[in-house]
SEDO-702507 format. One record per atom (N, C-alpha, C): residue in three letters; residue number from 1; atom name; x, y, z. Coordinates in Angstrom, 1 decimal, padded with zeros to 4 digits, always signed. Layout:
! residues N
NODE tido timi kemi      x      y      z
NODE  ALA  NUM   CA      X      Y      Z
...
***
This chain:
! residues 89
NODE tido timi kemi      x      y      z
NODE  UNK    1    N +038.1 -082.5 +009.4
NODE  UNK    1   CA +037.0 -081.8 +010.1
NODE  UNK    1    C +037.5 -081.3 +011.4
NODE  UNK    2    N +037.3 -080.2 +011.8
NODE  UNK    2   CA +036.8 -079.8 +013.4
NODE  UNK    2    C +036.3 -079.5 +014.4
NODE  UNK    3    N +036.1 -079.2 +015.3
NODE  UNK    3   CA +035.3 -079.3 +016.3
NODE  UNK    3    C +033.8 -078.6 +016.0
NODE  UNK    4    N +034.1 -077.6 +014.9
NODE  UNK    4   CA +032.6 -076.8 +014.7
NODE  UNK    4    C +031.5 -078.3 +014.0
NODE  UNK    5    N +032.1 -079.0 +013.3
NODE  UNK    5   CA +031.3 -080.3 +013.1
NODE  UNK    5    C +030.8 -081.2 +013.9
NODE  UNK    6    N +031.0 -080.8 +015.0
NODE  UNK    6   CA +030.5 -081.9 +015.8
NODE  UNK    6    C +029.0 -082.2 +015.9
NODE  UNK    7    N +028.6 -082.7 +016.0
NODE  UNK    7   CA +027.0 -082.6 +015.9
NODE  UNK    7    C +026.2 -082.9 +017.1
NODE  UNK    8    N +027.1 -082.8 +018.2
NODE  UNK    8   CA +026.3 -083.0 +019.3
NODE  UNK    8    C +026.6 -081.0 +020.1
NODE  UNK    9    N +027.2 -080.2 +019.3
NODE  UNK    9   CA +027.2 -079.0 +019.3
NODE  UNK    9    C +025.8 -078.1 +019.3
NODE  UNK   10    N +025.3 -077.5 +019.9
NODE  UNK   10   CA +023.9 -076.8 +020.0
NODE  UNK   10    C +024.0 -075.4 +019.8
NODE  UNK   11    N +023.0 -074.7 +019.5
NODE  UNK   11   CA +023.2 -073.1 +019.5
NODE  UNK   11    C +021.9 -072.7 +020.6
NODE  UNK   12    N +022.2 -071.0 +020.9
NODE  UNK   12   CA +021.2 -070.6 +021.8
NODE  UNK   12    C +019.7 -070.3 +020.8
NODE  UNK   13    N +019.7 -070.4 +019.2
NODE  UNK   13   CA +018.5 -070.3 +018.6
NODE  UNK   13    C +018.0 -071.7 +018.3
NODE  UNK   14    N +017.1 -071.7 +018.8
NODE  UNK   14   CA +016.4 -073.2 +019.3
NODE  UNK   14    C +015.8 -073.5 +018.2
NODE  UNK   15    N +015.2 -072.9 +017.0
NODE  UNK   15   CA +014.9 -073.8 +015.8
NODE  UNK   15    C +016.3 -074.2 +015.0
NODE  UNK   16    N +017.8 -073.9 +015.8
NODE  UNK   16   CA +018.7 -074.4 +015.0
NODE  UNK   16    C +019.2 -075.7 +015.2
NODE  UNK   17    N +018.1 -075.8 +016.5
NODE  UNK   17   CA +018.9 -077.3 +017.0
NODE  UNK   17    C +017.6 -078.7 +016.6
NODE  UNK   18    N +016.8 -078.0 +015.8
NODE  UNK   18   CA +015.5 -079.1 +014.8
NODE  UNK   18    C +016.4 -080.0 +013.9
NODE  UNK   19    N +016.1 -081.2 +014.1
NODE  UNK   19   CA +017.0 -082.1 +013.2
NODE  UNK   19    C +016.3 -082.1 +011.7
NODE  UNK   20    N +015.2 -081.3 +011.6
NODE  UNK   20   CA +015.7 -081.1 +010.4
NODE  UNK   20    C +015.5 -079.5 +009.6
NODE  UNK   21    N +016.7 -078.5 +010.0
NODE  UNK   21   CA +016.8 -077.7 +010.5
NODE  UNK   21    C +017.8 -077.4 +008.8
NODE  UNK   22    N +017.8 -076.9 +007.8
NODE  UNK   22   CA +018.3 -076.1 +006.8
NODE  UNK   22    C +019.5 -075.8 +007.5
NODE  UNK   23    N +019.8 -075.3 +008.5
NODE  UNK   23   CA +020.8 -073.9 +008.9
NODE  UNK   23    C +020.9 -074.3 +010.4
NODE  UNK   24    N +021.6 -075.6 +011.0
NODE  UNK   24   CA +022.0 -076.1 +012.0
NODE  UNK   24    C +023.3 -075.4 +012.3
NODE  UNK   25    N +023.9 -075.2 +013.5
NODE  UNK   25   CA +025.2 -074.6 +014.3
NODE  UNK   25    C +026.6 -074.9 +013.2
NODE  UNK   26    N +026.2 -076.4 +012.7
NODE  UNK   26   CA +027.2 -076.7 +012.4
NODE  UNK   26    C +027.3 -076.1 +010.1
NODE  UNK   27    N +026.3 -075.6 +010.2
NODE  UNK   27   CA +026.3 -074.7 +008.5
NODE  UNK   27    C +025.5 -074.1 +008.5
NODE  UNK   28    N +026.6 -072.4 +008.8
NODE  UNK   28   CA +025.9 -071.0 +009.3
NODE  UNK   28    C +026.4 -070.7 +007.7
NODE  UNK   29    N +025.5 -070.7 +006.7
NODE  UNK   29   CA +025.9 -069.8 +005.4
NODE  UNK   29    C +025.6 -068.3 +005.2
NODE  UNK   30    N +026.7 -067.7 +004.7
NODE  UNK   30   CA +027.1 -066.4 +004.7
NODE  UNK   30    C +025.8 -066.1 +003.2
NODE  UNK   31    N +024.8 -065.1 +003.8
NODE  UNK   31   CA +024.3 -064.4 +002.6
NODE  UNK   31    C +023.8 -062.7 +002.6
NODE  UNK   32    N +022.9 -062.7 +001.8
NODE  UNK   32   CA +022.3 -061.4 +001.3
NODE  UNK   32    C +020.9 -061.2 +001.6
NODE  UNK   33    N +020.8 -060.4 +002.6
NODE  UNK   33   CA +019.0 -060.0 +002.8
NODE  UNK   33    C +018.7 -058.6 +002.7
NODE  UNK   34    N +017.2 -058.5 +003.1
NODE  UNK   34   CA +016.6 -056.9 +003.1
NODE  UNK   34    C +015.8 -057.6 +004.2
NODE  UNK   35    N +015.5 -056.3 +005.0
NODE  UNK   35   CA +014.5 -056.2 +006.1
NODE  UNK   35    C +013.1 -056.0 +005.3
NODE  UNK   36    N +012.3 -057.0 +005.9
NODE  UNK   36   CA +010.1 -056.9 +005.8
NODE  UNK   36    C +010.5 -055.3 +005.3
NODE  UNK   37    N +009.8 -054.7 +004.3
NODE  UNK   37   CA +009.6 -053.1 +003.7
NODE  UNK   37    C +010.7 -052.2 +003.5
NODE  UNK   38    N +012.5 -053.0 +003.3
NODE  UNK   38   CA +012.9 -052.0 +003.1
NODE  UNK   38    C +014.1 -052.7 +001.6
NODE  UNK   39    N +014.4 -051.5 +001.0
NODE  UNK   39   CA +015.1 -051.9 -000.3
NODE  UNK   39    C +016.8 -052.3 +000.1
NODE  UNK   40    N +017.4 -051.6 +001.1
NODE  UNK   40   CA +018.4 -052.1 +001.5
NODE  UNK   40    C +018.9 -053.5 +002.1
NODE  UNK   41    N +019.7 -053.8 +000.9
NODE  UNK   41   CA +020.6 -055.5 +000.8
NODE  UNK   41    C +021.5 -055.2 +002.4
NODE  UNK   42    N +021.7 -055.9 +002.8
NODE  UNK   42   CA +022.6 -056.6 +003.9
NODE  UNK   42    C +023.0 -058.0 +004.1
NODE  UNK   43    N +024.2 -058.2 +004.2
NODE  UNK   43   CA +024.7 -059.5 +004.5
NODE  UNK   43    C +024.6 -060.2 +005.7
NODE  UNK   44    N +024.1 -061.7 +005.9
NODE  UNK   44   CA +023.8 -062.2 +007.2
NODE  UNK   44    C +024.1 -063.2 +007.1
NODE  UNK   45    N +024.1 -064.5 +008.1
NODE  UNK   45   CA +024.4 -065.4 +008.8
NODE  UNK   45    C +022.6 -065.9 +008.9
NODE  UNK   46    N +022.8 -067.1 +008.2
NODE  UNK   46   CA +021.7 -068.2 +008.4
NODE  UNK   46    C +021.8 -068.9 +010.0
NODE  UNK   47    N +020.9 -068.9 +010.9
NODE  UNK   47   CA +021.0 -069.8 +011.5
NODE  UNK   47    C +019.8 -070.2 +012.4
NODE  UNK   48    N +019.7 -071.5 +011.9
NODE  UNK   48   CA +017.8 -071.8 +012.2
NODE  UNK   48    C +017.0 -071.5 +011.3
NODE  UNK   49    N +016.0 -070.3 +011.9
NODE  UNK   49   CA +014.8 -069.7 +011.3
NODE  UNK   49    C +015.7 -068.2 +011.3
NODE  UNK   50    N +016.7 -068.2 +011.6
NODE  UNK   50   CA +017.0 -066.5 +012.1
NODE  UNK   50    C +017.8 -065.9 +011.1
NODE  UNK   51    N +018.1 -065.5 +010.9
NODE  UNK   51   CA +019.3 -064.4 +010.2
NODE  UNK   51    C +020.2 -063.1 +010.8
NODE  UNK   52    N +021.4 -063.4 +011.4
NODE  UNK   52   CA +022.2 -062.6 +012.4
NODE  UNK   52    C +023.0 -062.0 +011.1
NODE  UNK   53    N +022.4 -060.5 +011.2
NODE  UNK   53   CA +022.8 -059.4 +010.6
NODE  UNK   53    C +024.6 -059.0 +011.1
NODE  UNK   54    N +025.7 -059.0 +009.8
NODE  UNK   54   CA +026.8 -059.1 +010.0
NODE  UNK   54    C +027.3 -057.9 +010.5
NODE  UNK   55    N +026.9 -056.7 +009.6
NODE  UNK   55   CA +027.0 -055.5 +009.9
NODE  UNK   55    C +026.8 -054.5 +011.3
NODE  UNK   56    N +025.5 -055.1 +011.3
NODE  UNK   56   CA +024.9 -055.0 +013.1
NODE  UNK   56    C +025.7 -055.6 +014.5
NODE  UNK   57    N +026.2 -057.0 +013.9
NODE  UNK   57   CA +027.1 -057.3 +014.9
NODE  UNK   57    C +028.7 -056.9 +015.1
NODE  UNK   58    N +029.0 -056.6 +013.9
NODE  UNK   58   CA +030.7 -056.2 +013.7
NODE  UNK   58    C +030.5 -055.0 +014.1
NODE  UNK   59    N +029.3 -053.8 +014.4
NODE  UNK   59   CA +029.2 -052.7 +014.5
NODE  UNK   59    C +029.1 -052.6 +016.1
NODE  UNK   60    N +028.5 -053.9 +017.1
NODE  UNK   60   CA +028.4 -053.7 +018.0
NODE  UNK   60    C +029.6 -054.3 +018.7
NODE  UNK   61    N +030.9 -054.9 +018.1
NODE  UNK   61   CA +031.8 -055.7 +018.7
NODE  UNK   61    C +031.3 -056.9 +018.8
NODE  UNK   62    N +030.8 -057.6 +018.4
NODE  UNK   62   CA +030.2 -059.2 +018.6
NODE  UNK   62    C +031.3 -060.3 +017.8
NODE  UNK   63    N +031.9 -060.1 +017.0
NODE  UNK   63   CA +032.7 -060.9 +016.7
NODE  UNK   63    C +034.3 -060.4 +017.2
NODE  UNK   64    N +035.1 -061.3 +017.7
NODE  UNK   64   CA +036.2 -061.3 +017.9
NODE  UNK   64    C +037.5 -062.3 +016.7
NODE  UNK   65    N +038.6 -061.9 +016.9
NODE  UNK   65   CA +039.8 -062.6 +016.3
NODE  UNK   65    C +039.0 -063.3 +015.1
NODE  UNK   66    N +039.8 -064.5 +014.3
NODE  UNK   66   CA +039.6 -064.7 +013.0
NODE  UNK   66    C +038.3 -064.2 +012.5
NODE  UNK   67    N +036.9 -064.7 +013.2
NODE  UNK   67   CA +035.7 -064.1 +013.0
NODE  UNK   67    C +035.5 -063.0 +012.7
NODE  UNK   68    N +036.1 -062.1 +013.4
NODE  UNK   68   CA +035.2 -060.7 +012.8
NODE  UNK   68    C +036.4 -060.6 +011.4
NODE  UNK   69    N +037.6 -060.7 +012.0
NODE  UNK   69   CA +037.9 -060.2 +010.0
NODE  UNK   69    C +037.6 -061.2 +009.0
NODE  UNK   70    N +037.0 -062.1 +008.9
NODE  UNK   70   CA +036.6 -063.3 +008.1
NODE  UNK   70    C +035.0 -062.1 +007.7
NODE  UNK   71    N +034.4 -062.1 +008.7
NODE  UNK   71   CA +033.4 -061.4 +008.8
NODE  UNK   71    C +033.1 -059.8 +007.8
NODE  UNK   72    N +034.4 -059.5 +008.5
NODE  UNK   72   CA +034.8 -058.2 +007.6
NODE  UNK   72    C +034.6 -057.9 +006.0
NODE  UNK   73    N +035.4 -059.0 +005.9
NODE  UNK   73   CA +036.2 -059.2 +004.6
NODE  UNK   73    C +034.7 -059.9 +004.2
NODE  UNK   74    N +034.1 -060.9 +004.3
NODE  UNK   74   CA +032.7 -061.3 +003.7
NODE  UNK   74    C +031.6 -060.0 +003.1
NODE  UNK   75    N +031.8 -059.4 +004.1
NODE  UNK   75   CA +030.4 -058.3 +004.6
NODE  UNK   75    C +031.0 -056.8 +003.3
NODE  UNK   76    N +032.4 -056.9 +003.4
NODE  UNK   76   CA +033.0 -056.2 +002.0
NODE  UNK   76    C +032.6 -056.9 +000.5
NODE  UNK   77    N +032.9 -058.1 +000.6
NODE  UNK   77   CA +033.1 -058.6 -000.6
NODE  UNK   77    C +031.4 -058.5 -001.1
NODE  UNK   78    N +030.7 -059.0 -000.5
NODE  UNK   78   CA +029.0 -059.0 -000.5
NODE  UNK   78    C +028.3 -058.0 -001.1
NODE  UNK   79    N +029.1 -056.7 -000.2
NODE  UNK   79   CA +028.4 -054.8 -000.3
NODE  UNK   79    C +028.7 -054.9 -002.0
NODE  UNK   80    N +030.2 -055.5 -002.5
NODE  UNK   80   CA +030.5 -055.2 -003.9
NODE  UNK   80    C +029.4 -055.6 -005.0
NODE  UNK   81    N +029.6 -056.7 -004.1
NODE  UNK   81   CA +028.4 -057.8 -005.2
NODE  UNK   81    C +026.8 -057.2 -005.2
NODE  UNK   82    N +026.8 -057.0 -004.2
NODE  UNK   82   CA +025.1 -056.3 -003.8
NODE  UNK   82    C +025.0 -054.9 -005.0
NODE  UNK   83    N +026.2 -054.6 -005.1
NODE  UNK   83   CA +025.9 -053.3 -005.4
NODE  UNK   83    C +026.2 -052.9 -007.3
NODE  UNK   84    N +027.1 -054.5 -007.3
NODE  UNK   84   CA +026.9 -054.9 -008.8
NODE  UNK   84    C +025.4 -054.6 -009.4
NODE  UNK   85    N +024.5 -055.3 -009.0
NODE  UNK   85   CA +023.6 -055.5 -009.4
NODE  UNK   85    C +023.3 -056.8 -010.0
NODE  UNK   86    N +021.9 -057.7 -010.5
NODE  UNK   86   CA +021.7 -058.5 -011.3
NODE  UNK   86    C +022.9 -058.5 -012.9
NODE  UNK   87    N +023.0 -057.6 -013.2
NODE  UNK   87   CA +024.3 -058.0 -015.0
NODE  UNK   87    C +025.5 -058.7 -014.6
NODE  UNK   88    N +026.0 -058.6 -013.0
NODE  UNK   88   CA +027.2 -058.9 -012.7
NODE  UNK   88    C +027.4 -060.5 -012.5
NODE  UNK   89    N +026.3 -060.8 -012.3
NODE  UNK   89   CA +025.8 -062.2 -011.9
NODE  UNK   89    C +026.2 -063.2 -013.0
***
């Protein structure tokens, strides 16, 4: 384990620091959403109650070094899968 385990680690989204919290600092799971009324898939980042849009943040510079190409490379592999459709599954 590493430091991201630590569990006295906090985030600035405050329902991520509810102990009993699905989506705590320390397991941010990489997924697939759509915005309230719209059909377009996008990849995001669970954390708390929130969902930090990958695309929106790599677009604004928000991730640096390993992160954003980890990020990258997620946010590609995702678009493929998104766009598979349900048969690919």
């Amino acid at each position: 384990m590493n430091q991201t385990h630590d569990p006295a680690l906090t985030s600035w989204i405050e329902s991520a620091n509810s102990p009993d919290s699905d989506f705590p600092i320390q397991n941010l799971p990489f997924g697939v959403f759509s915005r309230k009324g719209e059909s377009e898939r996008r990849v995001g980042v669970a954390i708390g109650d929130q969902i930090v849009d990958v695309g929106e943040s790599l677009s604004a510079n928000l991730w640096s070094g390993k992160a954003a190409t980890r990020s990258s490379m997620s946010e590609n592999l995702s678009a493929r899968i998104c766009g598979a459709g349900r048969r690919a599954m």
